[in-house]
C-alpha positions as CSV (number, residue, x, y, z in Angstrom):
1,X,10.7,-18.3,-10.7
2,X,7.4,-16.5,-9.1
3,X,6.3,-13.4,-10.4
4,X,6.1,-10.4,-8.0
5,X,2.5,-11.2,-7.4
6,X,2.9,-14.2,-6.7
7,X,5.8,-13.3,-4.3
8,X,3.9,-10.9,-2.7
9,X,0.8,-12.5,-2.4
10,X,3.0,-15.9,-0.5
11,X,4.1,-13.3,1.6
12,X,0.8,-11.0,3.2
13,X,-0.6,-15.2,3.5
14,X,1.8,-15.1,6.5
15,X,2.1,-11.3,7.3
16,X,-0.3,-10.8,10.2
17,X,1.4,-6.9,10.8
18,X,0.4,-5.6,7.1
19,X,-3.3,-7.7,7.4
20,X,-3.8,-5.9,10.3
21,X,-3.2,-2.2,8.7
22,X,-5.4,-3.0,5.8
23,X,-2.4,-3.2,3.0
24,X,-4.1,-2.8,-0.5
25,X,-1.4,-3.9,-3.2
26,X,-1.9,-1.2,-6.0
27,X,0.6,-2.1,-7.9
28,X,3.7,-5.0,-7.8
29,X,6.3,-5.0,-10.3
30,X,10.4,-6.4,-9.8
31,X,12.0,-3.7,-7.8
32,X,8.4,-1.4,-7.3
33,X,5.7,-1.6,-5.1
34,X,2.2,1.2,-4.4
35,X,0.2,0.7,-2.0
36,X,-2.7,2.1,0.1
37,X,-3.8,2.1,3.6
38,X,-6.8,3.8,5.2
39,X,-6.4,5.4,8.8
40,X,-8.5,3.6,11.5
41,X,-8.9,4.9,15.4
42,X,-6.3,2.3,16.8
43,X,-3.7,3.8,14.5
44,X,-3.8,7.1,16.6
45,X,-1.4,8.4,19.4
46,X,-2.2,11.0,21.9
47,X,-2.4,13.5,20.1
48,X,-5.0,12.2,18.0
49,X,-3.0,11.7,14.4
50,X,-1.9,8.4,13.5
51,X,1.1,6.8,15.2
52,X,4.5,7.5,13.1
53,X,4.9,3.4,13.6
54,X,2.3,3.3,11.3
55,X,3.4,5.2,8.6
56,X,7.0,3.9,9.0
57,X,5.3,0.2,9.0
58,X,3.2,1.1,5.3
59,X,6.6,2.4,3.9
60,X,8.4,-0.7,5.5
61,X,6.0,-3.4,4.0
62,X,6.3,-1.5,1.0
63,X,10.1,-1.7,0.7
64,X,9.9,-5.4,1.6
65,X,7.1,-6.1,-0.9
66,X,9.1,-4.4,-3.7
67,X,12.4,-5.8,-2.5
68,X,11.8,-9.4,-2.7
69,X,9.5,-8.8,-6.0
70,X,13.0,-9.8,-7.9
71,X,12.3,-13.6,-6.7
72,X,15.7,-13.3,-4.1
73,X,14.7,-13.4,-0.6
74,X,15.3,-9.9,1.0
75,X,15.3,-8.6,4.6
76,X,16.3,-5.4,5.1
77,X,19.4,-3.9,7.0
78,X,19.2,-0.1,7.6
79,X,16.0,2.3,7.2
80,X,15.0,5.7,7.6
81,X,11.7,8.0,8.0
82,X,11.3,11.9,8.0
83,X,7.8,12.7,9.0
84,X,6.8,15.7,7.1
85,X,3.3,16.1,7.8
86,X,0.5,14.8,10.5
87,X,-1.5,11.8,8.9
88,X,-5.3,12.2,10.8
89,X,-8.3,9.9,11.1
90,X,-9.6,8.7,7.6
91,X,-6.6,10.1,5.8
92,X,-6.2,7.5,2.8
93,X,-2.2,6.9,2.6
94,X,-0.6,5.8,-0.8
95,X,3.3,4.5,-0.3
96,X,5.1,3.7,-3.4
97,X,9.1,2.4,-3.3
98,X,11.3,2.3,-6.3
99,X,15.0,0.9,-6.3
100,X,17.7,3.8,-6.7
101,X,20.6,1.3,-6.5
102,X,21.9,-2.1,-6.7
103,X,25.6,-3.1,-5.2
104,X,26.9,-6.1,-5.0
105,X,24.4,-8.0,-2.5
106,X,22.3,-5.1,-1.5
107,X,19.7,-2.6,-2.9
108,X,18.8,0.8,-1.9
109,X,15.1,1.5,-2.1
110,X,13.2,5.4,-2.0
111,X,9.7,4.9,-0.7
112,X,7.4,8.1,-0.5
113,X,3.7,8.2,1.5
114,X,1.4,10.4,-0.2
115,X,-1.8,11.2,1.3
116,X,-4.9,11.6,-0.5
117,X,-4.5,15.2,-1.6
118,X,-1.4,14.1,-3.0
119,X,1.1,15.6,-0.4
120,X,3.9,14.1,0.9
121,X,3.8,13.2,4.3
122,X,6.6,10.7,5.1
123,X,9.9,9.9,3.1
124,X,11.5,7.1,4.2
125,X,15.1,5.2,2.5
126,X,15.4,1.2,3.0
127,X,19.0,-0.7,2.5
128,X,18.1,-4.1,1.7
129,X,20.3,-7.4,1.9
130,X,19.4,-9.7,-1.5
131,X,20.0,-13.6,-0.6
132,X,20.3,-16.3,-3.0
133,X,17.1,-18.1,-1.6
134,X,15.0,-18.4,-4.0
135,X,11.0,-17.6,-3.3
């Protein structure tokens, strides 16, 4: 079986979405991902602070990454974000998921987004489905 770098790295090769945000992998272990994303000018709404599609997308890639990261293709089935505080131009954004649960065929993931001053500016809850395809 891959290991989750491996996994991970097979799956930014074809992620076009994450390339585009400027996903670093920090860290990839089974069932935990980190990673970080700088804020560029096209990630901005109207109001001048980034998007909340963009955060929700970093904490979404993150889930995936540390979903699959078992070797069981994963996809998820039901997510959540709270916005908690506005993410600017240049903000440097650190998103880290952990697994709080395992049933049956499915996993329940907890990913926070951090900014750099270490406050928390997004929580966000992914319900996963786990296949038995193989990576």
């Amino acid at each position: 079986m891959k290991s989750p770098a491996e996994i991970v790295k097979q799956m930014l090769e074809k992620d076009a979405f994450s390339n585009w945000l400027g996903i670093e992998v920090l860290l990839i272990e089974e069932n935990v991902c980190r990673l970080g994303c700088t804020i560029k000018s096209d990630m901005l709404n109207g109001f001048e602070i980034a998007h909340g599609g963009i955060t929700y997308s970093l904490a979404d890639s993150c889930l995936a990454f540390a979903a699959n990261s078992c070797g069981y293709q994963c996809v998820s089935i039901e997510t959540s974000i709270s916005h908690l505080k506005k993410v600017q131009l240049g903000d440097y954004l650190i998103t880290e998921a952990h697994k709080l649960k395992e049933e049956g065929k499915t996993k329940t993931f907890e990913i926070t987004v951090l900014n750099q001053d270490d406050l928390l500016v997004a929580r966000f809850t992914g319900l996963v489905h786990v296949s038995t395809k193989i990576w």
